[in-house]
Backbone bond lengths (Angstrom), bond angles and torsions (degrees), N, CA, C in turn:
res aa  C-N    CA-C-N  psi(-1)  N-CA   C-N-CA  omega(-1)  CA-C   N-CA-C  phi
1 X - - - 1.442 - - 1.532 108.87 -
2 X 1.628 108.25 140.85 1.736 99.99 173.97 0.904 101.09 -122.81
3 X 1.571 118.26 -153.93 1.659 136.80 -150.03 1.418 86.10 -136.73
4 X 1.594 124.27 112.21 1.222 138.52 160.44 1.645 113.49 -28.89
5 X 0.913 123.91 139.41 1.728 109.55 -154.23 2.098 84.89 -85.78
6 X 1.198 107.78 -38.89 1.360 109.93 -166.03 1.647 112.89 -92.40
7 X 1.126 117.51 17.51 1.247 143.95 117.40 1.561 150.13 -16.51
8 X 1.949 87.81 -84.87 1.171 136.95 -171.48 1.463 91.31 -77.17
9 X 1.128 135.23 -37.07 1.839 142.83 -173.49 1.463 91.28 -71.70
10 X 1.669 129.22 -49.18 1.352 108.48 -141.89 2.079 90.87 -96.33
11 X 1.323 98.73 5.90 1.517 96.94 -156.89 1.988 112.51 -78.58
12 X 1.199 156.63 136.65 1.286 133.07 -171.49 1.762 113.45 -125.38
13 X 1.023 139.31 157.82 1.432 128.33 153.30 1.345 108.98 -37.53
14 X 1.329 135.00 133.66 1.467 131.06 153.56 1.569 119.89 -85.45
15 X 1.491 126.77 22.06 1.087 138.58 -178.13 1.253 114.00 -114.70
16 X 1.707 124.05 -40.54 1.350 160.58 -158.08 1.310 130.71 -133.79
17 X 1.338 123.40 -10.26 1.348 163.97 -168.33 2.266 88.01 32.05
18 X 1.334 133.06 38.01 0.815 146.34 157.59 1.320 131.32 -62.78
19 X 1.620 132.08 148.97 1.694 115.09 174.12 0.764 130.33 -76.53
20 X 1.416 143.84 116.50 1.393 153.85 159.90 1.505 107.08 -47.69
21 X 1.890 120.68 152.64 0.945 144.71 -149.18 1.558 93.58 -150.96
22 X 1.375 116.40 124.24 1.135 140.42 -174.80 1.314 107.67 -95.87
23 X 1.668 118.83 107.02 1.158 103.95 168.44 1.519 115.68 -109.92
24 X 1.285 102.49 142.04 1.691 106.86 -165.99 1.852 119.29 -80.81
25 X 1.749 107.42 -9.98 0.937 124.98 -165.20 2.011 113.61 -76.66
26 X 1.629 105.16 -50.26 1.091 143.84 150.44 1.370 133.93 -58.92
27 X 1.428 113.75 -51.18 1.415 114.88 -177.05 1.385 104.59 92.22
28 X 1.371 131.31 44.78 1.218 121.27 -165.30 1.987 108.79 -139.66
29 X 1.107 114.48 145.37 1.637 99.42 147.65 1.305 122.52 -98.35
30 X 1.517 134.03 152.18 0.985 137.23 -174.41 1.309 109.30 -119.34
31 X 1.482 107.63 142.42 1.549 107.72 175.62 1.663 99.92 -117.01
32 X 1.224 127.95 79.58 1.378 105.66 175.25 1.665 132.79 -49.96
33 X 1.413 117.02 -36.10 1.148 117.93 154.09 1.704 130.98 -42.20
34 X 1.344 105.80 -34.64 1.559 102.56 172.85 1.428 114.31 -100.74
35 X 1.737 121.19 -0.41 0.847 128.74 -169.86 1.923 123.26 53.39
36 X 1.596 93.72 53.03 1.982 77.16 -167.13 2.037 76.99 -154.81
37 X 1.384 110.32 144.79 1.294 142.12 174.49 1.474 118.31 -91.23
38 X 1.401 127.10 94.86 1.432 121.40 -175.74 1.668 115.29 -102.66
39 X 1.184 108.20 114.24 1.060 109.51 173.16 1.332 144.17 -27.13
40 X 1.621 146.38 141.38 1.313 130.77 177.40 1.603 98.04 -125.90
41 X 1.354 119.54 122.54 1.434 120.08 159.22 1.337 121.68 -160.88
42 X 1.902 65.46 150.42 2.174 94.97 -154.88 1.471 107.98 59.66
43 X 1.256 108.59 47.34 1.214 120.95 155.90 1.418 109.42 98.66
44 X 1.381 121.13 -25.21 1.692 139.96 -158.34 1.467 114.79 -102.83
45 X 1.605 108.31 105.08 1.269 120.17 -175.18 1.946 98.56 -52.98
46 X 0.938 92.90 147.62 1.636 109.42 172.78 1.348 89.60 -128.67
47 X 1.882 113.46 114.34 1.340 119.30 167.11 1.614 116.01 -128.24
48 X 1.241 99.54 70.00 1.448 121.92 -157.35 1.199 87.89 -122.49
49 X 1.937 121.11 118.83 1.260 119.75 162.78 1.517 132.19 -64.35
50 X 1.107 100.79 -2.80 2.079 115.66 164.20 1.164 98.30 -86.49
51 X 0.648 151.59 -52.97 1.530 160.65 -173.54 1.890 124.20 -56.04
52 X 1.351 96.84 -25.32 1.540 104.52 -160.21 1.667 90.96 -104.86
53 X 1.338 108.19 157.26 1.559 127.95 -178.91 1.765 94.04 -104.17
54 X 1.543 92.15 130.05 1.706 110.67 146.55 1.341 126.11 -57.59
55 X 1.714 111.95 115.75 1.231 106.51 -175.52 1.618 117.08 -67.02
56 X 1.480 105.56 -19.19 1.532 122.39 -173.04 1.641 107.97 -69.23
57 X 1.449 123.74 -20.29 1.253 123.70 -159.34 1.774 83.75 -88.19
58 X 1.132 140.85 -33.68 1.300 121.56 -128.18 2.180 79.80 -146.18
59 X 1.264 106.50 160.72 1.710 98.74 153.29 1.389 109.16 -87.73
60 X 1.737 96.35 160.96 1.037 129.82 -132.33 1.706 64.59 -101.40
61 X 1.815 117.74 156.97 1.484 124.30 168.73 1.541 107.73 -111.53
62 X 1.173 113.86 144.51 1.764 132.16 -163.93 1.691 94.40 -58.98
63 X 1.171 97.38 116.37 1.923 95.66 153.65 1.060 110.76 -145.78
């Protein structure tokens, strides 16, 4: 499953109000600026800062 590309344009960090980066590998958006991984499932960004993984806890995946 992906992230509608025109979507993915209107979509922002809610921490950083920055662009998120869809990674297809994970299922995740990434905010590198806030450093935190938000989940996507069943298609549905979850941009809930409870919700999102620290990129710092874990390595970061190649994109």
């Amino acid at each position: 499953m992906t992230i509608d590309p025109s979507l993915l344009s209107l979509l922002v960090c809610p921490v950083t109000r920055t662009r998120l980066i869809y990674d297809q590998t994970t299922h995740e958006l990434i905010s590198d600026v806030a450093g935190l991984a938000f989940p996507v499932r069943n298609g549905i960004p979850i941009l809930l800062v409870t919700e999102a993984r620290s990129l710092t806890d874990t390595n970061k995946s190649s994109r």
